[in-house]
C-alpha positions in Angstrom: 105.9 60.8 142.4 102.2 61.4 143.3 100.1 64.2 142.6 98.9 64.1 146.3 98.9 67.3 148.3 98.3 66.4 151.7 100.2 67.9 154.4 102.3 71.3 154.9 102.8 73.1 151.9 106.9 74.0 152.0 108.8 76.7 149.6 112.4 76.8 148.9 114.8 79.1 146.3 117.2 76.6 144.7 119.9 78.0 143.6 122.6 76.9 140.7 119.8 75.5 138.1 120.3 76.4 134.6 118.4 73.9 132.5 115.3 71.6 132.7 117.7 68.3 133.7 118.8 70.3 136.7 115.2 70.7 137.5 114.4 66.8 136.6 117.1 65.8 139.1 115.8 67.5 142.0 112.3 66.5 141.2 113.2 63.0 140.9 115.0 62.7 143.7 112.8 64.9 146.1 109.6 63.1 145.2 111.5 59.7 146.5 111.5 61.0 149.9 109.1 59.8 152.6 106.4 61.9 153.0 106.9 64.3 150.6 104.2 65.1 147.4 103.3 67.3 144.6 106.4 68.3 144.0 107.0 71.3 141.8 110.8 72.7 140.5 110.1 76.2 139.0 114.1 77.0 136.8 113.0 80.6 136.1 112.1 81.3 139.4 114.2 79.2 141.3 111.2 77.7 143.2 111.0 74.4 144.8 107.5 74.2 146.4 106.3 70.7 147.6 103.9 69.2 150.5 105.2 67.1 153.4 103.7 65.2 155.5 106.3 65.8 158.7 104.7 62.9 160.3 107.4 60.8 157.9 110.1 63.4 157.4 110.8 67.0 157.5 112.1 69.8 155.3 115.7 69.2 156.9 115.6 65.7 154.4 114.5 68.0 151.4 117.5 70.4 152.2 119.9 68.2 152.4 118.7 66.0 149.2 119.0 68.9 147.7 122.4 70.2 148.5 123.7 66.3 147.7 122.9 67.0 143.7 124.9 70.0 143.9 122.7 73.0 144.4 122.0 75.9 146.6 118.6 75.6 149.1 117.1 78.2 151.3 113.0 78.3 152.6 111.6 81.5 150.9 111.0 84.3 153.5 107.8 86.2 154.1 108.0 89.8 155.1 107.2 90.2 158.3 104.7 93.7 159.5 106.1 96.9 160.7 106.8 97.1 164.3 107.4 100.0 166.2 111.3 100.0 167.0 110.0 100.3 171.0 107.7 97.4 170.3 110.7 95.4 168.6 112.8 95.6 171.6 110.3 94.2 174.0 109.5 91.7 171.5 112.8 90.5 171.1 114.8 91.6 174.7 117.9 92.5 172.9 117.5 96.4 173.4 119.4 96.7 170.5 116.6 98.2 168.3 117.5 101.4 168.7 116.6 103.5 164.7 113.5 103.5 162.9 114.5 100.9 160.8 112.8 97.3 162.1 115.0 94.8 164.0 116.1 91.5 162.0 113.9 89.6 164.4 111.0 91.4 162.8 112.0 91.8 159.2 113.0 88.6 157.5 112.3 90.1 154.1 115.3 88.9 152.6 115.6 90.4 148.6 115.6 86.7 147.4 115.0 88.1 144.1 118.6 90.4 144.7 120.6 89.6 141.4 123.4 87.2 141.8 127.5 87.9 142.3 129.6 87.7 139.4 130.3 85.0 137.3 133.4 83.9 138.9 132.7 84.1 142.6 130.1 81.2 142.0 131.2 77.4 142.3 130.9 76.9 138.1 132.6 80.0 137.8 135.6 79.0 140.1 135.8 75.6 138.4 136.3 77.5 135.4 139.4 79.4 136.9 140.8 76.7 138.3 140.3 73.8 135.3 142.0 76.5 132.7 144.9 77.0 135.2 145.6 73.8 135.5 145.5 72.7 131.7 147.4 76.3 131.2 150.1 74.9 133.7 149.8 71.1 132.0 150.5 73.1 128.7 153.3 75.2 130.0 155.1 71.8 131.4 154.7 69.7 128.3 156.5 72.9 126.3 159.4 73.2 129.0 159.7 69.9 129.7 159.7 67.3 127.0 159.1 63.4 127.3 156.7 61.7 129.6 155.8 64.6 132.0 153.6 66.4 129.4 150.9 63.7 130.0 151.3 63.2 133.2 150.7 66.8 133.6 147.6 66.6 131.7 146.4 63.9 133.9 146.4 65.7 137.1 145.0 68.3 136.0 141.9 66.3 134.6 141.9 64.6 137.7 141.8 67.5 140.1 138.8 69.3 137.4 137.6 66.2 137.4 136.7 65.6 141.4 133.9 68.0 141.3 132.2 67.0 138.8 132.4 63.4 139.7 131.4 64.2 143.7 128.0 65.5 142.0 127.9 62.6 139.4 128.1 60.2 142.8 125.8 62.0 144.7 123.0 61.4 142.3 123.9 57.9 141.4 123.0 57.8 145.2 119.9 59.1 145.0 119.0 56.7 141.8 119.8 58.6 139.0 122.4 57.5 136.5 122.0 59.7 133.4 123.2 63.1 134.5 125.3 65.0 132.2 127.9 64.9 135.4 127.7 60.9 135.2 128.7 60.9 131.5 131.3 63.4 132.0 133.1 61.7 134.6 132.7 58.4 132.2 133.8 60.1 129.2 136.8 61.6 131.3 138.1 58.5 132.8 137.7 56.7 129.8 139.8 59.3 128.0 142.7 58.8 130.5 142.0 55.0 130.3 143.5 55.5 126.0 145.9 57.6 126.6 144.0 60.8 125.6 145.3 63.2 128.5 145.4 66.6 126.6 142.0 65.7 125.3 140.4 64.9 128.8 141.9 68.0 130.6 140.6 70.0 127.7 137.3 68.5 127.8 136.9 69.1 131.3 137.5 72.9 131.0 135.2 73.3 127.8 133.1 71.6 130.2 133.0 74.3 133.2 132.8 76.6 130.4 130.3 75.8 129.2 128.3 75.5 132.4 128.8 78.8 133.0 127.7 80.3 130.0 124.5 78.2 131.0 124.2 80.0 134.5 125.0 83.4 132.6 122.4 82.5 130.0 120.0 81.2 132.3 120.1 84.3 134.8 119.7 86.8 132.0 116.2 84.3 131.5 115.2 85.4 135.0 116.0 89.2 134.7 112.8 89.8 133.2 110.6 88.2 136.8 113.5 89.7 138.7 112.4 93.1 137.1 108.7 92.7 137.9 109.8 92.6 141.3 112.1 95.1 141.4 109.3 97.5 140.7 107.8 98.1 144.5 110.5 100.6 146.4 112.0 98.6 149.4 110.9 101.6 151.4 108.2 103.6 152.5 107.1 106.6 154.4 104.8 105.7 157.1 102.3 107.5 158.9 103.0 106.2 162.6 101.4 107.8 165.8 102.2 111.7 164.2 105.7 110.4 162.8 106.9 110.0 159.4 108.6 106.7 159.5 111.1 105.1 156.6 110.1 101.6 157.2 110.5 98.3 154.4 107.6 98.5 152.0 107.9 94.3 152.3 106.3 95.1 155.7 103.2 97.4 154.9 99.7 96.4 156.5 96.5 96.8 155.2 94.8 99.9 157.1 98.3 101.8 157.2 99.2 105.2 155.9 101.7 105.8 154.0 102.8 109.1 152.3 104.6 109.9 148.1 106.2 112.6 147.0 106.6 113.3 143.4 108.4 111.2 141.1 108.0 108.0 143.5 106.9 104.9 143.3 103.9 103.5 145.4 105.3 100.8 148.0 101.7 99.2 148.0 98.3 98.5 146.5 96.0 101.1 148.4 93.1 103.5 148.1 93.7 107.7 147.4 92.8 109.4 150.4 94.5 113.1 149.7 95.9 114.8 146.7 95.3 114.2 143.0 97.7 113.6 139.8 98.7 111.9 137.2 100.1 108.2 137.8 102.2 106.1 135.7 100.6 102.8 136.1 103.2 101.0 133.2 104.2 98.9 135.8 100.9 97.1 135.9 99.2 98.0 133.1 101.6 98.3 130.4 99.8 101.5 129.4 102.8 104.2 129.3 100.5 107.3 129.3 100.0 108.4 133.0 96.1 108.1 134.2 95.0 110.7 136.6 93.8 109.3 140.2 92.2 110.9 143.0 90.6 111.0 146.6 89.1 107.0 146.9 90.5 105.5 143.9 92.6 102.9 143.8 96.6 102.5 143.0 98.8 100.0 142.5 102.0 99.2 144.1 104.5 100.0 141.6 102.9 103.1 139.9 104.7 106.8 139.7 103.2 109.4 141.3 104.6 112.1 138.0 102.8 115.4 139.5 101.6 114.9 142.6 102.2 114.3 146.5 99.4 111.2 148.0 98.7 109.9 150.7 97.6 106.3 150.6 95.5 104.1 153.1 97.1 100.4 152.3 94.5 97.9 151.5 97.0 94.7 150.7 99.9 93.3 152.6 103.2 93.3 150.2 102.5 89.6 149.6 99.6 90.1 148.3 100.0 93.6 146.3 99.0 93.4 142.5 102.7 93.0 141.8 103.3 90.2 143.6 100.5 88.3 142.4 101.6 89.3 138.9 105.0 87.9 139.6 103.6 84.7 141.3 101.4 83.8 138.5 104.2 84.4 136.4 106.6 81.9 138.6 103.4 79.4 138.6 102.7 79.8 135.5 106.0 77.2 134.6 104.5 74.0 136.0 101.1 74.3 133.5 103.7 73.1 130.8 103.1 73.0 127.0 101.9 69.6 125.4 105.0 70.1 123.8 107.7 70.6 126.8 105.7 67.3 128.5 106.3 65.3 125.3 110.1 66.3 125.1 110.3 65.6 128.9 109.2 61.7 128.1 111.4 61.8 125.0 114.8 62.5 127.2 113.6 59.9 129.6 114.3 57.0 127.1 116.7 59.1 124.9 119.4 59.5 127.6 119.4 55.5 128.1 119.7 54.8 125.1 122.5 57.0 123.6 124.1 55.1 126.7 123.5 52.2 125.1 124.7 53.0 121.7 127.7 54.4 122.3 128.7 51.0 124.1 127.5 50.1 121.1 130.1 51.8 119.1 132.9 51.1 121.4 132.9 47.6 122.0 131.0 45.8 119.0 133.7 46.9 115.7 136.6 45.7 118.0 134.8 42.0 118.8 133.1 42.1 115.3 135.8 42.8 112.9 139.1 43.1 115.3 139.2 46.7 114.8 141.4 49.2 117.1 139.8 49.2 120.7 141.7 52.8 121.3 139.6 54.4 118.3 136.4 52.7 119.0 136.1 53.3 122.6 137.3 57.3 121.7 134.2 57.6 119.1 132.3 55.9 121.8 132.8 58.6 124.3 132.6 61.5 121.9 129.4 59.8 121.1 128.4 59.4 125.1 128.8 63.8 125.3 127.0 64.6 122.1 123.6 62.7 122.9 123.2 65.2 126.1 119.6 66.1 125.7 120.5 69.7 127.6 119.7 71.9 125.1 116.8 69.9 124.1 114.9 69.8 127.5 115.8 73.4 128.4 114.4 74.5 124.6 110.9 75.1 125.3 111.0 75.9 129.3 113.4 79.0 128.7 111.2 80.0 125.5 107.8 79.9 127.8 109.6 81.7 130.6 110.6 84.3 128.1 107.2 84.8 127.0 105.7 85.2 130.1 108.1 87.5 131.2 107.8 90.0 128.4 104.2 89.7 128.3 103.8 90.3 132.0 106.0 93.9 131.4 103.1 94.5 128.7 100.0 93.9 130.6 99.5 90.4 128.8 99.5 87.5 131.2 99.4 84.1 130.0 99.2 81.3 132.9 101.7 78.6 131.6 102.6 76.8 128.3 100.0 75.2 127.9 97.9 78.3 127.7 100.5 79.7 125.3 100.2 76.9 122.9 96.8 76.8 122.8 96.4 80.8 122.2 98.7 80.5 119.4 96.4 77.9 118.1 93.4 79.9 117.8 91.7 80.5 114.9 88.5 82.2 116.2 87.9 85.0 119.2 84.4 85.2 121.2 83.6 88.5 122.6 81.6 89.3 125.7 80.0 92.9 124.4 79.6 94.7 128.2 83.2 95.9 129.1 85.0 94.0 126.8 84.0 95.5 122.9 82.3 98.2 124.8 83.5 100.5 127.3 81.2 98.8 130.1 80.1 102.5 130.9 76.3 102.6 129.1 74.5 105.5 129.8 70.6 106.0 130.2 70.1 107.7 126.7 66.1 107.5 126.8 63.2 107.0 129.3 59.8 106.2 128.1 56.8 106.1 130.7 53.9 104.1 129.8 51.7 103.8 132.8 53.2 106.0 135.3 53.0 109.6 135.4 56.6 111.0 134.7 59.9 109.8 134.1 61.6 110.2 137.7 58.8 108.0 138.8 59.9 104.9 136.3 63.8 105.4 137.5 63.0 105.6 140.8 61.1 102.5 140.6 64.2 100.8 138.3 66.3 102.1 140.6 65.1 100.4 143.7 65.3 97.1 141.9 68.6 97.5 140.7 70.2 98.9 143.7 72.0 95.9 144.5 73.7 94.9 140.9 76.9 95.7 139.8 76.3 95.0 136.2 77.2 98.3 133.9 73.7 98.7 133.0 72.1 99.0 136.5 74.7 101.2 137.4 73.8 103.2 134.1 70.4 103.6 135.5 71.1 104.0 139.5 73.5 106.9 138.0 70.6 108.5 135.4 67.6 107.9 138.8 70.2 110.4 141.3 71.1 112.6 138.4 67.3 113.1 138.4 66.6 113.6 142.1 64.5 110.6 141.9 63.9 109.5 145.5 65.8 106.2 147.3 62.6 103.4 147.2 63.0 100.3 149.4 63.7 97.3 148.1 63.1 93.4 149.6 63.5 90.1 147.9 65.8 91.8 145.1 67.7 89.1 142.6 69.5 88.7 139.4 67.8 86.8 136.7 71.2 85.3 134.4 70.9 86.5 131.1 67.4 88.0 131.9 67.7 91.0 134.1 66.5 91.5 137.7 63.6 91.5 140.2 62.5 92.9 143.4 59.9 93.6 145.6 59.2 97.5 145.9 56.4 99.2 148.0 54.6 96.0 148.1 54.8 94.6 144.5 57.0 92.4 142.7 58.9 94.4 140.1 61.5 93.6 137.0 63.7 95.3 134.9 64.5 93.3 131.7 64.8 92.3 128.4 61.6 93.0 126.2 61.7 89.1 124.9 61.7 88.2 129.0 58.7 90.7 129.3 57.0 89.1 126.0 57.4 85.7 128.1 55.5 87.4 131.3 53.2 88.4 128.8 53.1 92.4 129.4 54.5 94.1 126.0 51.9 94.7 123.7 52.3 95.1 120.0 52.7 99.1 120.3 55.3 99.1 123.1 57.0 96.2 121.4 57.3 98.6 118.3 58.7 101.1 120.7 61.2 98.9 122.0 62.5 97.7 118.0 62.7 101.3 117.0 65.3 102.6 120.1 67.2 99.0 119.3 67.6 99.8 115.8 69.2 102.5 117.1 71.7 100.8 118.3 70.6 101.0 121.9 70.0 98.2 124.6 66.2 98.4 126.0 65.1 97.8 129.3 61.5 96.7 130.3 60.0 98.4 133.8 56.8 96.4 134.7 54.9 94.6 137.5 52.7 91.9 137.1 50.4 92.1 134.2 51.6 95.6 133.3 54.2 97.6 131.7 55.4 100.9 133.5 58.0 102.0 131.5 61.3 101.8 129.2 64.5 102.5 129.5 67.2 102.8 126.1 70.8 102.8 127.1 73.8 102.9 125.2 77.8 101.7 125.1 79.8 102.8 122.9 82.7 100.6 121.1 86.1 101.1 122.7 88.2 103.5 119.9 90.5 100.5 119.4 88.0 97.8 119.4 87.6 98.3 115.2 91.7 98.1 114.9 91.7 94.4 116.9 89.2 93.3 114.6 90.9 94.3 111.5 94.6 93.1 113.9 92.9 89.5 113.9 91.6 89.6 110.3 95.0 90.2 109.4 95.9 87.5 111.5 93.6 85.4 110.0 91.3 85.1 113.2 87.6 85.5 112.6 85.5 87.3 115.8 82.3 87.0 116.9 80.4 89.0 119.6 78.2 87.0 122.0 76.3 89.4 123.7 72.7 89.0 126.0 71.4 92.0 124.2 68.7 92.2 121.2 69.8 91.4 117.7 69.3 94.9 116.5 72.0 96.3 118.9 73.7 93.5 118.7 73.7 93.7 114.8 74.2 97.8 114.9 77.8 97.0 117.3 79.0 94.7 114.8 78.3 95.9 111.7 80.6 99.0 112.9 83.2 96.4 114.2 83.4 94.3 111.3 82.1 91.2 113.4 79.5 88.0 113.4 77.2 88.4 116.5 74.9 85.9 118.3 72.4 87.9 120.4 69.8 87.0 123.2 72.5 84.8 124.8 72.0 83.6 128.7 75.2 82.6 129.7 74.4 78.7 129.1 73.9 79.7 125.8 77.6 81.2 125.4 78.5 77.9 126.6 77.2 76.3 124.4 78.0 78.7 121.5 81.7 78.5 122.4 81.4 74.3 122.4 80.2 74.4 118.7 82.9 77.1 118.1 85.6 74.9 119.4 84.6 72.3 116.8 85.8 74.2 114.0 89.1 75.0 115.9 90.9 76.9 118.6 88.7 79.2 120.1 89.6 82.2 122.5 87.2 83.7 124.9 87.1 87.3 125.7 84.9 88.1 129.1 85.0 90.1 132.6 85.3 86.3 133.9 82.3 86.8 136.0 79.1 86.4 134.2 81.0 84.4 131.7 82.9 81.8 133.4 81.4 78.8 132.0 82.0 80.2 128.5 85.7 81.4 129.5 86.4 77.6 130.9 84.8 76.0 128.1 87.4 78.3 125.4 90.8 76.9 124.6 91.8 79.8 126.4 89.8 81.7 128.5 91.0 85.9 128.6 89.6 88.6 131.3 90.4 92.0 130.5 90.5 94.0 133.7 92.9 97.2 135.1 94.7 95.1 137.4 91.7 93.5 139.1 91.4 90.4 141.2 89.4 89.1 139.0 91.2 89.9 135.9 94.3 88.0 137.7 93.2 85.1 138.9 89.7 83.4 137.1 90.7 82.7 133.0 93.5 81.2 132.0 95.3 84.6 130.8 94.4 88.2 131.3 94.5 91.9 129.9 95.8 94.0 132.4 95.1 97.6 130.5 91.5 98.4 128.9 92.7 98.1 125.5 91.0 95.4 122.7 94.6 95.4 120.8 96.3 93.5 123.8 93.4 90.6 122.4 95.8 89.9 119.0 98.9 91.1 120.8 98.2 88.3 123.4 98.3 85.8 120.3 101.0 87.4 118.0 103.1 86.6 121.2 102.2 83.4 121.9 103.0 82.6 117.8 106.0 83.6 118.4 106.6 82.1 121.0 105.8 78.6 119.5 108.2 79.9 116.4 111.2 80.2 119.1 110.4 76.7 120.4 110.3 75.3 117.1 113.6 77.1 116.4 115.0 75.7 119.7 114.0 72.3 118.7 115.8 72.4 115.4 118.9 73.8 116.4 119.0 71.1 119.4 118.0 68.5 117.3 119.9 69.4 114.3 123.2 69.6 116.0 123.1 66.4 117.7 122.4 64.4 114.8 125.3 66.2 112.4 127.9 65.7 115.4 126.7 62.1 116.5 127.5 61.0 112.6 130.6 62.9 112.7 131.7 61.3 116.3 131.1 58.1 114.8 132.9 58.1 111.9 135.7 59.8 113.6 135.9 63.3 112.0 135.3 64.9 114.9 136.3 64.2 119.0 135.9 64.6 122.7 136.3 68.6 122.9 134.1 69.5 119.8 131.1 66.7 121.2 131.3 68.7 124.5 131.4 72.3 122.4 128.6 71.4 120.6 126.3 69.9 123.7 127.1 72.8 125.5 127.2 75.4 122.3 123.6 74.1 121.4 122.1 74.3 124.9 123.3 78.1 125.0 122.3 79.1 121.6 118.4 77.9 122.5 119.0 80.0 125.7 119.8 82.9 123.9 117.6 82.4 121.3 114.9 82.1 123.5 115.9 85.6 125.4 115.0 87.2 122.3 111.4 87.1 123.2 112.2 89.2 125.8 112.6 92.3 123.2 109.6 90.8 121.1 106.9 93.7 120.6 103.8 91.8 120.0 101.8 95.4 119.5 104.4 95.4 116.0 102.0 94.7 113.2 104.0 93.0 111.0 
């Protein structure tokens, strides 16, 4: 298979996987077909995405490929928008569109996430039913009837359990691979008739289906935590349409719309305030239980409770797109960055299956030619041997322990992209922080405002204001807020930049003028020794200090201050605790830099452009894992450069989609929660390991020297594969806020 990913990009829900070899299959025999690259097979999410070039086949050959191995396909539907039921029925001709609800032709939101039927309505399930009447029936004949019909009896009813499984076993011989767990039943099976070992065969094939669908149940109870993530946007809404209030499907909600919520509902979409305020729970998203309060022009999140309050909402993102969704789809995507760990076990069952092949021929067929022993025993242990070295439970031990993981941190407001990212943030030994919005609030405030050569203080704002009227960092919007607070007037601006690390220039009423760091003004020359002394006295203060000058002159300072976030202390000590060192990086002075951490309990490197985080985190990196803690803007390089990269951010786009994990809710503690989960979840995946591992190699002595046959080696393959299943549910329920 090739990583290329030319041509139409096509996604389908596959239906019936339950472990990582179901997953293997299809990707195997997918990425054979003509045309068809970068193939990815998502278990969790039930997600077959893939590129085709339809030049040399189309989806039709994907479909059917996949249905040969056994398993349910179907292309993932897109909502479609909201039409007007009168603009439905010219669309569509039927004239059947006759309530407010839209037609099917214009809706093909389809629930794929809708939880599945019952245990026994699926095929597994039914094979279940079916295998244990017929060995029920075999047993009921062999007690009524004595002699020769007992076996016979048996037989047929190995047979007929037997068809299934070996029509799938076929099927992907077919498509070129041998070593499915189908393939060794259906060998283990027929041998077992072959020796006489009826009653055996029959039971086998039951345990079997059993055993299977405990793997589906398992596996399903895996997905319920993405499944509830979805579940969280209302499937309806109340629209504002033409002076109606319409019920319509939330899936179909258009940016620009109006929709209306009462009390006690959930938003349908991501959208902007425009009437009524109250409190929202925004747990959904966030993780943060306490409801926030939200008003006219604020944003909200699809998902959030309105608790005391009736809004009305202007929609700002299709349902596709809605902060949900995306949390969901990073979650879903989120599987293919596998762990180092998953990829190595993925090689390891490549050769493992083959050769467990090859041993138990081994077993079978050399003590009978070597030392004449019974070919009836040998070729028994031989098969026993064929079901125990089933790599099931292995492959599926870390993939169902990642997907757990990201599940429950998603619920919590901690998103982690992948395994990899996982197992590098439980290998971290040392956090960075960005200062700005991260330690700090990111909401400084103007707390001084000396003039030097100008003749009053509105004057110097009104100047700093012009220049930073464009910025969005925290601190010009500390001082555009401080200039209108002080009536100072609105001053054009031309030619305005940012200056990384530095601060900011413009040209205002003629001259060129820049607010920044007193060590950038000491480089332009312009800070004398007593404004310099100025400038060290507000920064031992704690404050961050601005510089107001033109060329050859200074006009003014400015002092601001953040305050630490109340939690921000408590992660430190968290990660102490953890034993985690932390270290601020910040662009301010050393004095502020030095008053922050000295209340935190941090190291700090000041002056810091944001090559020179870059480089800070490189030489961090040497002496271990290193996470990076930013707004993953202004520190991107650094946040690339980290073993893993965090934004913290309420939701944002930013916070979603640029480091390699985020922090959905502004609170510093998520920073050693993130890791406490990701330990964990490396402690699951070294449980899963062992027990996999462990039981093969007590039952593959025991199979060989004969204490132990056919129905216990397919107990324990299956057994083990659904005790790492459940095992790795438990992270589900994992608090990582518990401080242990």
């Amino acid at each position: 298979m090739t990583n290329d990913t030319s041509g139409a990009v096509h996604e389908w829900r596959v239906t019936g996987m339950d472990c990582a070899s179901c997953a293997g299959r299809i990707r195997d025999a997918v990425g054979r077909l003509p045309g068809v690259s970068g193939v990815e097979v998502a278990i969790m999410s039930e997600r077959l995405k893939l590129s085709l070039d339809e030049g040399q086949g189309g989806p039709e050959a994907v479909e059917a490929t996949v249905r040969k191995l056994g398993f349910g396909i179907a292309p993932r539907a897109e909502a479609q928008p909201f039409v007007l039921p009168e603009a439905a029925e010219a669309a569509c001709g039927c004239g059947a569109c006759g309530t407010d609800a839209p037609h099917a032709h214009s809706h093909s939101h389809d629930h794929e996430a809708a939880e599945p039927g019952a245990w026994y309505r699926t095929a597994k399930g039914r094979l279940v039913l079916l295998t244990g009447v017929l060995l029920a029936c075999a047993w009921t004949v062999e007690a009524l009837v004595p002699g020769p019909v007992g076996p016979v009896a048996f037989a047929l009813a190995c047979l007929i359990g037997l068809v299934p499984i070996a029509r799938r076993a076929f099927a992907a011989l077919r498509l070129g691979q041998p070593f499915t767990i189908e393939g060794l039943m259906t060998v283990a099976a027929a041998g077992a008739l072959f020796i006489g070992a009826a009653e055996e065969a029959a039971l086998v094939i039951f345990l079997f289906a059993v055993g299977e669908v405990l793997e589906g149940v398992a596996a399903s109870r895996a997905r319920d935590g993405i499944r509830a993530l979805s579940r969280l946007v209302p499937e309806t809404a109340r629209l504002e349409q033409d002076g109606r209030t319409l019920e319509v499907p939330a899936a179909g909600l258009q940016p620009g719309q109006i929709v209306r919520v009462r009390p006690g509902e959930r938003i349908p979409a991501d959208g902007e305030i425009l009437e009524g305020q109250g409190g929202l729970d925004e747990s959904p998203v966030t993780g943060e239980s306490i409801p926030v309060t939200r008003g006219p022009g604020e944003a909200v999140f699809a998902g959030a409770v309105a608790t005391d309050a009736a809004l009305r909402i202007r929609v700002t993102r299709a349902a596709k797109d809605n902060t949900i969704a995306r949390i969901v789809r990073l979650v879903e995507e989120a599987e293919e960055a596998r762990a180092p760990t998953e990829r190595f076990i993925d090689r390891f069952s490549r050769w493992y299956m083959p050769l467990i092949v090859g041993l138990a021929v081994a077993v079978a067929v050399l003590p009978p030619l070597a030392a004449g022993a019974d070919w009836s025993t040998w070729i028994y242990r031989g098969l026993a041997l064929l079901l125990i070295g089933c790599p099931c439970a292995l492959v599926i031990s870390v993939p169902a322990a990642i997907a757990s993981a990201l599940a429950s941190g998603a619920r919590r407001g901690l998103l982690m992209k992948g395994g990899a990212v996982i197992e590098a943030a439980a290998a971290v030994r040392q956090v960075a922080f960005d200062k700005t919005g991260t330690l700090t609030r990111g909401r400084p405030e103007v707390t001084d405002v000396v003039t030097l050569s100008v003749e009053s203080e509105v004057r110097v704002l009104a100047l700093a204001a012009a220049v930073e009227r464009g910025s969005a960092h925290p601190l010009a919007q500390a001082i555009l807020a401080r200039a209108e607070a002080a009536g100072a007037p609105d001053l054009p601006a031309e030619a305005a930049r940012s200056l990384a690390g530095r601060g900011a220039e413009a040209r205002v009423e003629g001259e060129d003028l820049w607010v920044a760091s007193p060590s950038f003004a000491a480089e332009r020359g312009v800070l004398d020794a007593g404004t310099r002394a100025r400038a060290e006295a507000l920064e031992a203060e704690g404050k961050t200090v601005t510089v107001l000058f033109r060329e050859g002159r200074t006009l003014g300072l400015l002092a601001l201050r953040d305050e630490p976030r109340g939690d921000a202390a408590e992660a430190v000590r968290q990660l102490g605790r953890m034993g985690v060192s932390a270290t601020i990086l910040t662009g301010d002075n050393a004095r502020t830099a030095e008053a922050i951490a000295a209340r935190l309990g941090t190291g700090f490197r000041a002056q810091m452009r944001p090559d020179d985080k870059l480089a800070a985190i490189r030489e961090m990196a040497g002496q271990g894992g290193v996470m990076m803690i930013g707004d993953g803007i202004n520190d991107a390089p650094a946040l690339k450069a980290a073993s893993v990269g965090v934004a913290m951010g309420s939701g944002t786009d930013v916070a979603l989609e640029t480091a390699d994990a985020a922090i959905l809710r502004d609170r510093v503690t998520d920073v050693p929660a993130t890791i406490r989960l990701a330990r964990a979840a490396m402690r699951n995946i070294r449980q899963n390991i062992a027990v996999a591992l462990g039981l093969k190699g007590v039952f593959l002595v025991t199979s060989v020297l004969g204490i132990t046959g056919l129905w216990i080696a397919i107990l324990a393959d299956t057994g083990a594969t659904v005790l790492v299943t459940l095992n790795a549910l438990r992270l589900l329920r994992f608090d990582p806020e518990a401080r242990g």
